[in-house]
C-alpha positions, 0 to 999 in steps of 0.5 A, a space after each residue: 402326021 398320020 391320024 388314027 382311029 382307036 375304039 375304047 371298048 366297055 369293060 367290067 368285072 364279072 364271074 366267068 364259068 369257064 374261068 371259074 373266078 372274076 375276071 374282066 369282061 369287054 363290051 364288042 363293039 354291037 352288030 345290033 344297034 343296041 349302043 352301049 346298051 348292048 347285052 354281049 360281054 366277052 371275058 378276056 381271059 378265056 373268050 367266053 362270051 356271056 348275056 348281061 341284063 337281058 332276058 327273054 320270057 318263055 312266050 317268046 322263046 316258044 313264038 321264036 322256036 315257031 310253037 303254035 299261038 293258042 298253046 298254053 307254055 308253063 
């Protein structure tokens, strides 16, 4: 008897843009490492892929596009 491996992905309700409604989201297996804490969801409808629970505050947005330390960011 042949064994086979079979990955069970995440899957969740959220509101697509593009599909303009709820639909059923996937959770890809992560690249990351982050496990099932991973903020990448893709809408199976459409594709679309979204951010879930994660956000970058602006000092990092400015240090990570290579903005000079002693600028103030507003």
């Amino acid at each position: 008897m042949q064994s086979s491996i079979v990955t069970v992905a995440s899957t969740t309700k959220l509101g697509c843009r593009n599909c303009a409604r709820w639909t059923e989201f996937e959770q890809p297996p992560c690249r990351d490492g982050h496990g099932p804490d991973c903020p990448e969801w893709y809408c199976t409808e459409c594709g679309a892929a979204t951010l879930v629970g994660w956000s970058m505050d602006r000092r990092e947005l400015h240090r990570r596009a290579g903005g000079s330390r002693n600028r103030a960011v507003a």
